[in-house]
Z-matrix of the N, CA and C atoms (Angstrom, degrees):
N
C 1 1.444
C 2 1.528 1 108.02
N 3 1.411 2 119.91 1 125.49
C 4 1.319 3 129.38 2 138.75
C 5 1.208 4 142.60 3 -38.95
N 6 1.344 5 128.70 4 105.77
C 7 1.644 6 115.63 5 -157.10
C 8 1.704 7 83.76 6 -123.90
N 9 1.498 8 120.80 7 129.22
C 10 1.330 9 117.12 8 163.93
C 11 1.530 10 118.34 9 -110.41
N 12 1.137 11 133.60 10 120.37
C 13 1.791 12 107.56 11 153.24
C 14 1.148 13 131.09 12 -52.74
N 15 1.137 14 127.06 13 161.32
C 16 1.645 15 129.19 14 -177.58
C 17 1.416 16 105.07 15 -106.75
N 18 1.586 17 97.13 16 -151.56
C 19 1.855 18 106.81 17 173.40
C 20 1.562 19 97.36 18 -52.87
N 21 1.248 20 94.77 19 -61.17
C 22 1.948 21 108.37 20 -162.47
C 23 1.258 22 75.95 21 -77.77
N 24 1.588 23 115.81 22 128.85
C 25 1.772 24 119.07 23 154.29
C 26 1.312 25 119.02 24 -59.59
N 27 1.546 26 117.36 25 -27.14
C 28 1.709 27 127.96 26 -156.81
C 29 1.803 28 76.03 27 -68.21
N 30 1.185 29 127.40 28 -75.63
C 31 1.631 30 135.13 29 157.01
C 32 1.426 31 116.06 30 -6.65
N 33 1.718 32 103.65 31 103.63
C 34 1.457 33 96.66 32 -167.33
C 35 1.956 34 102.74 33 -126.94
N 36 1.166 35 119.82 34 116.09
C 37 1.549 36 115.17 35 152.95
C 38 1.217 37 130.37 36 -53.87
N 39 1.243 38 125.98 37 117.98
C 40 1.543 39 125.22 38 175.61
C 41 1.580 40 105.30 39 -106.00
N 42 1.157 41 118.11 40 138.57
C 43 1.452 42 94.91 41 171.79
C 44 1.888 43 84.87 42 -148.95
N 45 1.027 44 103.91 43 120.86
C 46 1.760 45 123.77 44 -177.21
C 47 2.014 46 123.55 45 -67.27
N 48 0.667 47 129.35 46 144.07
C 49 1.521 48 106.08 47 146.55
C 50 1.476 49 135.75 48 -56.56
N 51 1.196 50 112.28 49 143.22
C 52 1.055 51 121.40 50 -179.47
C 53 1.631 52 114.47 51 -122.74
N 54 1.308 53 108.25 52 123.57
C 55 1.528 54 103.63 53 -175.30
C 56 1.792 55 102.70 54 -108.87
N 57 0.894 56 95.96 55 115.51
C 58 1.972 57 93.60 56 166.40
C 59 1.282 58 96.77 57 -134.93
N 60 1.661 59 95.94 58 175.12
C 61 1.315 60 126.27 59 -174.99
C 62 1.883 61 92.25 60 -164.01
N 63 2.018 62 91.64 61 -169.32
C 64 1.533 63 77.32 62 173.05
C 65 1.640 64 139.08 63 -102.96
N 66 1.363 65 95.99 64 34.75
C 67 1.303 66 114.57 65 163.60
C 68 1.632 67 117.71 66 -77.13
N 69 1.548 68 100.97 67 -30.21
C 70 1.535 69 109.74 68 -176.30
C 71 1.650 70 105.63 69 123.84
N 72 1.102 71 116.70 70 -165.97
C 73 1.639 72 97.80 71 172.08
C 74 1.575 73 109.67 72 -150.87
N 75 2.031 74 100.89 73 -172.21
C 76 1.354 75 87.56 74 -177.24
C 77 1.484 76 102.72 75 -136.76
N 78 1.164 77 148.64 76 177.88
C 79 1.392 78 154.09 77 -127.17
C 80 1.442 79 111.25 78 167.06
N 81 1.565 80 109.64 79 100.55
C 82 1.283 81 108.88 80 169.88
C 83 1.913 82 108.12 81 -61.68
N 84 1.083 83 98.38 82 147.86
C 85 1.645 84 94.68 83 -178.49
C 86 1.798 85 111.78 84 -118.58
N 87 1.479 86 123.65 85 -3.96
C 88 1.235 87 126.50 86 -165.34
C 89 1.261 88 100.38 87 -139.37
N 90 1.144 89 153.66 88 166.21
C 91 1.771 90 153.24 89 126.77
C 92 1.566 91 94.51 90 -133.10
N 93 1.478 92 102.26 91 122.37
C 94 1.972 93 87.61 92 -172.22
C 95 1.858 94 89.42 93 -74.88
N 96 1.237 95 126.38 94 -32.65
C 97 1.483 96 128.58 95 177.32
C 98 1.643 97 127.87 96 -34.56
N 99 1.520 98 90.75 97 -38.55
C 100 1.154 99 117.75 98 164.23
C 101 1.497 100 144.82 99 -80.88
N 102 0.935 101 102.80 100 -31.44
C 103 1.362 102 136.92 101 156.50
C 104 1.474 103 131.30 102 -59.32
N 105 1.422 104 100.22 103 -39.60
C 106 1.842 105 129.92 104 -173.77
C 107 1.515 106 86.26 105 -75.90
N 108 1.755 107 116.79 106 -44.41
C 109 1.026 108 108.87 107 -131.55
C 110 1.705 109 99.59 108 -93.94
N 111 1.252 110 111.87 109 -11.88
C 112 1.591 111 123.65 110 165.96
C 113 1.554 112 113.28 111 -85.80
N 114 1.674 113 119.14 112 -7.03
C 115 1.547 114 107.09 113 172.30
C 116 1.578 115 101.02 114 111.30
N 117 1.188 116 110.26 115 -4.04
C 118 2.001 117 105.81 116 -167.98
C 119 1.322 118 89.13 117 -107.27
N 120 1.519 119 102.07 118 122.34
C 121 1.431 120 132.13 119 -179.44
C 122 2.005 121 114.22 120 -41.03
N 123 1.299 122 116.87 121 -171.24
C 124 1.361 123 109.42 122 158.52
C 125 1.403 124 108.75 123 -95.55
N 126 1.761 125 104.25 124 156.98
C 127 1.412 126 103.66 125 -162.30
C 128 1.411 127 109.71 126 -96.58
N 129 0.940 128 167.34 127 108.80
C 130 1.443 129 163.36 128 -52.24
C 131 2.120 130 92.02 129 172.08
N 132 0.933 131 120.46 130 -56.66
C 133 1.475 132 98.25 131 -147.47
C 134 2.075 133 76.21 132 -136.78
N 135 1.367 134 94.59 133 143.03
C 136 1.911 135 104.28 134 175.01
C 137 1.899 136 96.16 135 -110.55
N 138 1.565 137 98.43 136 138.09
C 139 1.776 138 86.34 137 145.63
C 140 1.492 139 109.48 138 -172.64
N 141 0.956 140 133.86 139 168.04
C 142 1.113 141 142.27 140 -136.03
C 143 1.647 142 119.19 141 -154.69
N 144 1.274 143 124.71 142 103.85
C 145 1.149 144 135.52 143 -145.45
C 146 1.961 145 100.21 144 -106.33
N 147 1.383 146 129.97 145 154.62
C 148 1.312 147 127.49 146 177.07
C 149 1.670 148 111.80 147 -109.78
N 150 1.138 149 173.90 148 78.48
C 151 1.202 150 150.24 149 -162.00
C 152 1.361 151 122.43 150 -143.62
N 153 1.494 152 116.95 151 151.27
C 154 1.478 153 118.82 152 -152.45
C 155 1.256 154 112.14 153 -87.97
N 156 1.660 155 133.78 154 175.33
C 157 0.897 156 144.85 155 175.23
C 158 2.098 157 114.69 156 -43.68
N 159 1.271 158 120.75 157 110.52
C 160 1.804 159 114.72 158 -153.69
C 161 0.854 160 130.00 159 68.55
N 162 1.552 161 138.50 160 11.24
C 163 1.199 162 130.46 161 132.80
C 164 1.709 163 120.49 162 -53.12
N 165 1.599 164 94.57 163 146.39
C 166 1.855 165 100.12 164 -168.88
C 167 1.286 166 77.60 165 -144.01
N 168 1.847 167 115.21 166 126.21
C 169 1.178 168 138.81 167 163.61
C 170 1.477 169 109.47 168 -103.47
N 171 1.576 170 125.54 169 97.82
C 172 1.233 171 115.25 170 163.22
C 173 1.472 172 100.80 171 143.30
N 174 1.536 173 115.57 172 -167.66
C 175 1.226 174 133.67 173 -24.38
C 176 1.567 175 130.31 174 -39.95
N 177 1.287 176 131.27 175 139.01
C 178 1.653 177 123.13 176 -172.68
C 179 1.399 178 106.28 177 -137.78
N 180 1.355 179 131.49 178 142.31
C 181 1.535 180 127.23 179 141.22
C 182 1.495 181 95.90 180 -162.28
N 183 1.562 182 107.10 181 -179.44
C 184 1.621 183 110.52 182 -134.26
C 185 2.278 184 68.14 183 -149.80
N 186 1.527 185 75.29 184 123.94
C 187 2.003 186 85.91 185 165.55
C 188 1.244 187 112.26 186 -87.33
N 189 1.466 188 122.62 187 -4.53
C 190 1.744 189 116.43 188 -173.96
C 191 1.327 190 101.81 189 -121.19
N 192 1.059 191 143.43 190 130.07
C 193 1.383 192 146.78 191 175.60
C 194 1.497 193 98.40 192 63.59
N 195 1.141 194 114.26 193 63.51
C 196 2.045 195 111.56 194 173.21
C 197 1.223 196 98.44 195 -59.27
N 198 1.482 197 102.80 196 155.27
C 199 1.704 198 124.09 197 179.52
C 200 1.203 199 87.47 198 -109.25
N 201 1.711 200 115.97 199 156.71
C 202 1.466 201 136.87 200 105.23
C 203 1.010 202 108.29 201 -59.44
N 204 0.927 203 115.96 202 -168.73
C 205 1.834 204 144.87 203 174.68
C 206 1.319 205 119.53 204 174.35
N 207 1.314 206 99.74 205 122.85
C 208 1.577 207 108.00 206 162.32
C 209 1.270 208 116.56 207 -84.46
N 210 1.205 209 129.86 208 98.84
C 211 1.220 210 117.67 209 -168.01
C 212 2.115 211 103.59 210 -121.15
N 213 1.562 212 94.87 211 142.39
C 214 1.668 213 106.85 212 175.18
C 215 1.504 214 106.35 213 -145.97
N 216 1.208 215 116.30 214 159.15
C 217 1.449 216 137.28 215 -176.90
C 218 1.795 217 114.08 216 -94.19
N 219 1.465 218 91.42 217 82.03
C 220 1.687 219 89.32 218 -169.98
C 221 1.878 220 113.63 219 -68.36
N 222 1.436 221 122.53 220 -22.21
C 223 1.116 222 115.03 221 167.81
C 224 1.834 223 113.09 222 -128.11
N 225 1.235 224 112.64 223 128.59
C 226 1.431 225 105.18 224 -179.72
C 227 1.373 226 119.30 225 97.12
N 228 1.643 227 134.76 226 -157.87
C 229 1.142 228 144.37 227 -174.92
C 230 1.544 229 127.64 228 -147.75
N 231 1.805 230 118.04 229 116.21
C 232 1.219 231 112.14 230 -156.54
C 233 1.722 232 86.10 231 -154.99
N 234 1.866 233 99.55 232 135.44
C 235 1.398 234 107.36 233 177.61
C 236 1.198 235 101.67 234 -113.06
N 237 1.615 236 107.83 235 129.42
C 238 1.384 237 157.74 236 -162.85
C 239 1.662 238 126.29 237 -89.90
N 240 1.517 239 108.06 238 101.42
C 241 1.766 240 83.90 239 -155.86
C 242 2.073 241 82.62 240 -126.32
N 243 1.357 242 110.84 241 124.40
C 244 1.299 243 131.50 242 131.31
C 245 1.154 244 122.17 243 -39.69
N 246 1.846 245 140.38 244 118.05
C 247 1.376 246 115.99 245 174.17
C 248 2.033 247 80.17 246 -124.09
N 249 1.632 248 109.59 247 160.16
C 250 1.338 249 106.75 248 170.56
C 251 1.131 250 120.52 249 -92.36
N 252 1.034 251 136.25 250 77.47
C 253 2.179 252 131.73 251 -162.35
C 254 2.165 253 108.46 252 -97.55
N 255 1.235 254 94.72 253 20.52
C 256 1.312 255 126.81 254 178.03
C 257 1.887 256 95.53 255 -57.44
N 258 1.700 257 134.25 256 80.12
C 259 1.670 258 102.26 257 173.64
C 260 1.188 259 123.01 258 -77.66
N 261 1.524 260 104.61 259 132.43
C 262 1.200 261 124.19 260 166.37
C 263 1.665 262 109.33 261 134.77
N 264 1.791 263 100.30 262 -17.73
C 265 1.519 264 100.46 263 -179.31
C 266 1.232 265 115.44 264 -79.12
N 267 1.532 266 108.45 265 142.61
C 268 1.451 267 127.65 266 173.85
C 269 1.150 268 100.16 267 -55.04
N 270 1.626 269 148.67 268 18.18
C 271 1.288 270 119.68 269 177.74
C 272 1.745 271 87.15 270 -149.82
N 273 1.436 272 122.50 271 48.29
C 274 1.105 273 112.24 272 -167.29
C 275 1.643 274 95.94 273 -100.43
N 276 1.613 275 107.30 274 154.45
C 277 1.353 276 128.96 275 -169.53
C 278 1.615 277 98.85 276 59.77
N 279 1.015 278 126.47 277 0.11
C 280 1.859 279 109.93 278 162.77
C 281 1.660 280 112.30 279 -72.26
N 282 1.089 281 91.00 280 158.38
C 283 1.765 282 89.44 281 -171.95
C 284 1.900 283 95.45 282 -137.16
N 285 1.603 284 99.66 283 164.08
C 286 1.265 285 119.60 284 163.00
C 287 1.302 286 122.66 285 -123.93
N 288 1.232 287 127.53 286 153.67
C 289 1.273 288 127.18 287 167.30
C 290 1.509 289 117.96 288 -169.04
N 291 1.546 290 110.70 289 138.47
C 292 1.266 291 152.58 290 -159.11
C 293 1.509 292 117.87 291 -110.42
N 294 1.199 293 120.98 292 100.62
C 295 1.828 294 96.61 293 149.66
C 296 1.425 295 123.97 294 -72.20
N 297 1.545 296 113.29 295 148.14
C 298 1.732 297 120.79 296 174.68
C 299 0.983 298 113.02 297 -120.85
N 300 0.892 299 156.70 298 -176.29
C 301 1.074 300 149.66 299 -162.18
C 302 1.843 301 103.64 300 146.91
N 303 2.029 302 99.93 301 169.38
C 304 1.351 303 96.38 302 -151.55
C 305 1.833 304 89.75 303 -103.24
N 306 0.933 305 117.92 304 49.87
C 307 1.804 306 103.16 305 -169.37
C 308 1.881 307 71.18 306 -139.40
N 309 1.318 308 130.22 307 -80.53
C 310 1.330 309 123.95 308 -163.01
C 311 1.689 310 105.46 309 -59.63
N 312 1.434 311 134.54 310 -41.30
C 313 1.153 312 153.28 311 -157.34
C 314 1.971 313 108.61 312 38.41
N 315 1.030 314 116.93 313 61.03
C 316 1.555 315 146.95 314 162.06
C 317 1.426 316 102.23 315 -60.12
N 318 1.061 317 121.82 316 102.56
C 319 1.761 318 127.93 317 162.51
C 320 1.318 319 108.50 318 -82.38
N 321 1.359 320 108.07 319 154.27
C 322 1.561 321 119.20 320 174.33
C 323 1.657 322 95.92 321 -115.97
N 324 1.493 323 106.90 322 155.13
C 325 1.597 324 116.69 323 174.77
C 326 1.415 325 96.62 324 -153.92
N 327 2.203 326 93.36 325 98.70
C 328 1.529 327 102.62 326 167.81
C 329 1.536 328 100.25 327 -108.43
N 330 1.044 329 102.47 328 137.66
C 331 1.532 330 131.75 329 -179.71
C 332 1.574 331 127.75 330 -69.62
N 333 0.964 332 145.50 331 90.74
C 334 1.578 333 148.50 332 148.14
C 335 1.530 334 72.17 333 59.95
N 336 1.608 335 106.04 334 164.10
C 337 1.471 336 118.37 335 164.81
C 338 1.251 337 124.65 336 57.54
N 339 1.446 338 123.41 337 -13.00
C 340 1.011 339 98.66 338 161.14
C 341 1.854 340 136.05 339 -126.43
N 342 1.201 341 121.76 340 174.34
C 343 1.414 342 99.29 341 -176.60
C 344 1.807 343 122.71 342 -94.69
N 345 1.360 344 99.13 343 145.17
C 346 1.439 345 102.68 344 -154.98
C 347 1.984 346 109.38 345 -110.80
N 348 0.986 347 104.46 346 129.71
C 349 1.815 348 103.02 347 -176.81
C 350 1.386 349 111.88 348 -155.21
N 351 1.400 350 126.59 349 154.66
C 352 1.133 351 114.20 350 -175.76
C 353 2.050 352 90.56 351 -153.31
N 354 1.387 353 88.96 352 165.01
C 355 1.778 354 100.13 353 -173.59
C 356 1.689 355 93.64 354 -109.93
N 357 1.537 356 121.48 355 154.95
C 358 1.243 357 122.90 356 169.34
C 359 1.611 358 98.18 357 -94.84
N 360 1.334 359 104.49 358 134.75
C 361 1.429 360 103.39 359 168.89
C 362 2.195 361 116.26 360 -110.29
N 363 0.964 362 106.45 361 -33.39
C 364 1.084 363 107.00 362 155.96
C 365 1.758 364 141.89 363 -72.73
N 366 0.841 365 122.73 364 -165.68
C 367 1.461 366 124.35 365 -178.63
C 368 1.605 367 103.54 366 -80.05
N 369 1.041 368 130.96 367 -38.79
C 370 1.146 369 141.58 368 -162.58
C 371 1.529 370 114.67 369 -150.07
N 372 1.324 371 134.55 370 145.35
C 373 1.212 372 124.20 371 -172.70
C 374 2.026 373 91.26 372 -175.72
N 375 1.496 374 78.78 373 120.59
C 376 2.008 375 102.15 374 179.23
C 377 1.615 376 96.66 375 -93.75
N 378 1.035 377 96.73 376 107.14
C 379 2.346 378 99.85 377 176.54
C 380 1.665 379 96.67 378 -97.50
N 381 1.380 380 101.25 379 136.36
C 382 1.808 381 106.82 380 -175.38
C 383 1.852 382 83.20 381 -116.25
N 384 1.085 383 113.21 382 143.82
C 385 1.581 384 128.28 383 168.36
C 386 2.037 385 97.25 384 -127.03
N 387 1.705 386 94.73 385 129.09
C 388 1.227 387 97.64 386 147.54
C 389 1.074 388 108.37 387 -133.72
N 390 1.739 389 112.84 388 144.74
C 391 1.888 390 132.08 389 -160.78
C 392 1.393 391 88.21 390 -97.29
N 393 1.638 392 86.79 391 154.93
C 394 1.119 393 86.02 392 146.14
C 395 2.140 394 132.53 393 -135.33
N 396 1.410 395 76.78 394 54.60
C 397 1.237 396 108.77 395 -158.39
C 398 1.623 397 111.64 396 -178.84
N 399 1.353 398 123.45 397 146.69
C 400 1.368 399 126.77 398 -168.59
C 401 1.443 400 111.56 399 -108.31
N 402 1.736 401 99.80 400 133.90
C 403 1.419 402 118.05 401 -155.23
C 404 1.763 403 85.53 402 -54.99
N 405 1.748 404 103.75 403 143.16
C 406 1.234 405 104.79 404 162.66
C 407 2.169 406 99.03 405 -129.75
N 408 1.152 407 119.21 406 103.42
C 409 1.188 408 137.83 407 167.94
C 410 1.618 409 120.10 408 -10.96
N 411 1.532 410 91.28 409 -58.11
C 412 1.865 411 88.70 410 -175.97
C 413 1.063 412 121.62 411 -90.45
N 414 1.351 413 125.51 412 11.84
C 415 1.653 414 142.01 413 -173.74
C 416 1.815 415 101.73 414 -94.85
N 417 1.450 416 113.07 415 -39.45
C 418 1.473 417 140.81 416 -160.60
C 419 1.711 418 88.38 417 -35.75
N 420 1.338 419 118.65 418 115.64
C 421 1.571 420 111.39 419 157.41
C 422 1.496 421 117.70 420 -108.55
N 423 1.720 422 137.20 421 -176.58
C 424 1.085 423 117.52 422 167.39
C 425 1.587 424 110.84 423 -141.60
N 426 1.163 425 135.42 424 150.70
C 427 1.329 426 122.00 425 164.58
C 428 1.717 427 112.66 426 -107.42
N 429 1.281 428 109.85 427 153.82
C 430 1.950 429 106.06 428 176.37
C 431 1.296 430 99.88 429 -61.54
N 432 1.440 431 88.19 430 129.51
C 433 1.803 432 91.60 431 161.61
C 434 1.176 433 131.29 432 -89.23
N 435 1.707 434 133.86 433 11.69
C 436 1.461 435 137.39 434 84.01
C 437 1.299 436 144.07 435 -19.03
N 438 1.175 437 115.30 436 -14.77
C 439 1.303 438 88.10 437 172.87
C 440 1.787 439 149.83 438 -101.06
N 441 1.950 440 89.09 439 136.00
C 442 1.513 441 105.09 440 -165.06
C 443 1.493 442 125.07 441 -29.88
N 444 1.288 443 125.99 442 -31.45
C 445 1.457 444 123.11 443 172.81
C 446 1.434 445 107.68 444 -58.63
N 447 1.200 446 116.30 445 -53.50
C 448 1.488 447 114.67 446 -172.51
C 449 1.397 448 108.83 447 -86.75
N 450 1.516 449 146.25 448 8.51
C 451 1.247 450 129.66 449 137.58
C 452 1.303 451 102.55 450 60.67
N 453 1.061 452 130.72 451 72.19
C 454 1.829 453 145.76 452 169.74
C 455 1.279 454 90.25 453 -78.01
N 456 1.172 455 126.93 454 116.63
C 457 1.476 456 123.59 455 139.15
C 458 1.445 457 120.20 456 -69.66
N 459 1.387 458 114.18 457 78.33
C 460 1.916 459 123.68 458 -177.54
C 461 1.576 460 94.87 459 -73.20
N 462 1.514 461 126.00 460 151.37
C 463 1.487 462 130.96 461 174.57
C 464 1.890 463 96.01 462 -73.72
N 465 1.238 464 79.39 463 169.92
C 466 1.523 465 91.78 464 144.60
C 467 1.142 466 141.36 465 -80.13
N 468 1.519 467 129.96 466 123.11
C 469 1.497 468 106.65 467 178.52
C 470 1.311 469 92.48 468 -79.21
N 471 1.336 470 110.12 469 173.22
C 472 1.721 471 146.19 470 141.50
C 473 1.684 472 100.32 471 -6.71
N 474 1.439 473 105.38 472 138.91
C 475 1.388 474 105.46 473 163.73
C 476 1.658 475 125.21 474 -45.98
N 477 0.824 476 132.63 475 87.23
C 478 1.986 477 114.16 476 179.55
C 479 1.089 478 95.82 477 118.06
N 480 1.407 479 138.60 478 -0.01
C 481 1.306 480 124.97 479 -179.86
C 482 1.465 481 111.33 480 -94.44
N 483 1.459 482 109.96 481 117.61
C 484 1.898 483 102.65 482 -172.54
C 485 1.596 484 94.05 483 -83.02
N 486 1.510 485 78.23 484 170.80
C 487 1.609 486 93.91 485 177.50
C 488 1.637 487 103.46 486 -84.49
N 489 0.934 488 147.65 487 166.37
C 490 1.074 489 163.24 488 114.99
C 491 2.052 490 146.70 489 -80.79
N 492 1.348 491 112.25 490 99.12
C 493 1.040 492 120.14 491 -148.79
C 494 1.576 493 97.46 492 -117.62
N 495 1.678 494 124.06 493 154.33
C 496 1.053 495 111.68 494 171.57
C 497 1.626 496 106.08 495 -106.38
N 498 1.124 497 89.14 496 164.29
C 499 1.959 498 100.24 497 -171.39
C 500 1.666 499 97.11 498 -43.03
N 501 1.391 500 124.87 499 -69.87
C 502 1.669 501 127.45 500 -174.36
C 503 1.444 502 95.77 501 -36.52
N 504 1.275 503 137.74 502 -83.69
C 505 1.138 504 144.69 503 174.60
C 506 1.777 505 135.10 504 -5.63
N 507 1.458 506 88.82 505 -56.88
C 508 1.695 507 122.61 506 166.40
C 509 1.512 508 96.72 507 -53.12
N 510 1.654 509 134.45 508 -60.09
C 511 1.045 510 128.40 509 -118.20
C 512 1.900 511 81.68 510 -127.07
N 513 1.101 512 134.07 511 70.29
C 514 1.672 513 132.91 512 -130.57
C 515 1.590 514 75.38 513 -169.71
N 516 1.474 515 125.36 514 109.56
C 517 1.203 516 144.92 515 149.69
C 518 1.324 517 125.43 516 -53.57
N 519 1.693 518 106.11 517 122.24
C 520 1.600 519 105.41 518 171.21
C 521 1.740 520 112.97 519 -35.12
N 522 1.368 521 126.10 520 165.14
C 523 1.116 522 136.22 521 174.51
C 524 1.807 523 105.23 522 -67.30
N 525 1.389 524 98.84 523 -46.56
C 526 1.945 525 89.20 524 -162.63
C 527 1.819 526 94.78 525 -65.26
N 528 1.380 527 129.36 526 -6.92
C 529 1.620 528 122.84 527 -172.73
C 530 1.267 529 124.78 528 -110.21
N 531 1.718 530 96.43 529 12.43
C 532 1.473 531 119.84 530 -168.56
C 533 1.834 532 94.02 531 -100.39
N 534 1.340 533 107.20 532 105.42
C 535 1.609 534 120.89 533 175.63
C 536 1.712 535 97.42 534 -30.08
N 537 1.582 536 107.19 535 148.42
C 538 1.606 537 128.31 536 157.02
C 539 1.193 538 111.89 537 -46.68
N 540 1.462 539 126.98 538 -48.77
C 541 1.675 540 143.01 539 -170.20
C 542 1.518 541 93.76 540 -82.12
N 543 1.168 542 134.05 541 0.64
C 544 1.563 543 121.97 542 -179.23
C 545 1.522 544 112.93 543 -116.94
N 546 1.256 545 108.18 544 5.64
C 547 1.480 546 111.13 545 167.94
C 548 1.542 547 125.06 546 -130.52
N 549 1.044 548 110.73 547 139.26
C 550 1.704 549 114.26 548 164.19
C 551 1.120 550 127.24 549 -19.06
N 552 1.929 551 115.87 550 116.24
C 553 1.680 552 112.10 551 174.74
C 554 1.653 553 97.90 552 -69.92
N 555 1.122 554 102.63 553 156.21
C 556 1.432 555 125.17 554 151.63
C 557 1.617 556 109.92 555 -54.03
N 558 1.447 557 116.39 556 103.29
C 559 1.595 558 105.46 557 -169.76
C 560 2.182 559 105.87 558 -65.86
């Protein structure tokens, strides 16, 4: 496996082998050896999300039990954005972002601290999350996934394809209005 850093180094590309033929193929997707061996914790909790063509899950992170996540797009195509909302980090409100998708199978590994969202770009798209740490509910914060300071470069969907957002989501505060006490220290 290929492990890259990104802008943000904490921001890591994985991108695996892939063996096919014309049976189809197969792709280890985890080596905890491997994993250890780039700095990403053990992964504690799996899950796996379904969502349609413009659905946008996020921005999200949780101040009590922060996740990593390894997260990849086991069916379909969905771009993947890391933002750093970490205070105090030199790379805070910078963001990353990735397409995954199920033909390259490219993992992303965003790290504790930061907030994690991704757009469906296909018709269908299976999102696998591994934590590294277990979702705790009342910690859950969100940032807009609009917002102008942080300059997301989101694709375009498809002509006619709306976005789809959930109400929590919608209602998800720019970063500069998001309280000091509501974001991640810099460990």
């Amino acid at each position: 496996m290929e492990i890259i850093p990104q802008s943000i180094p904490e921001v890591l590309l994985l991108k695996p082998k892939v063996f096919g033929d014309e049976r189809g193929f197969f792709v280890e997707t985890a080596r905890q050896s491997e994993l250890e061996a780039a700095g990403i914790p053990p992964l504690l909790q799996h899950n796996q999300s379904r969502s349609g063509r413009g659905v946008l899950r996020g921005l999200h992170y949780q101040l009590v039990q922060t996740q990593g996540k390894l997260v990849r797009c086991a069916r379909g195509s969905v771009f993947d954005v890391a933002v750093d909302v970490r205070h105090g980090s030199p790379s805070f409100g910078m963001w990353v972002g990735a397409v995954l998708d199920d033909l390259q199978h490219h993992q992303l590994w965003v790290p504790p601290g930061f907030a994690h969202g991704f757009l469906v770009l296909s018709a269908l798209a299976d999102f696998c999350y591994l934590c590294s740490d277990y979702y705790h509910p009342p910690s859950e914060q969100g940032i807009a996934w609009d917002d102008p300071d942080l300059a997301i470069a989101w694709p375009t969907l498809e002509a006619g394809a709306p976005l789809q957002l959930s109400a929590k989501d919608r209602a998800n505060p720019r970063l500069k209005d998001q309280p000091a006490d509501r974001l991640p220290l810099l460990p």
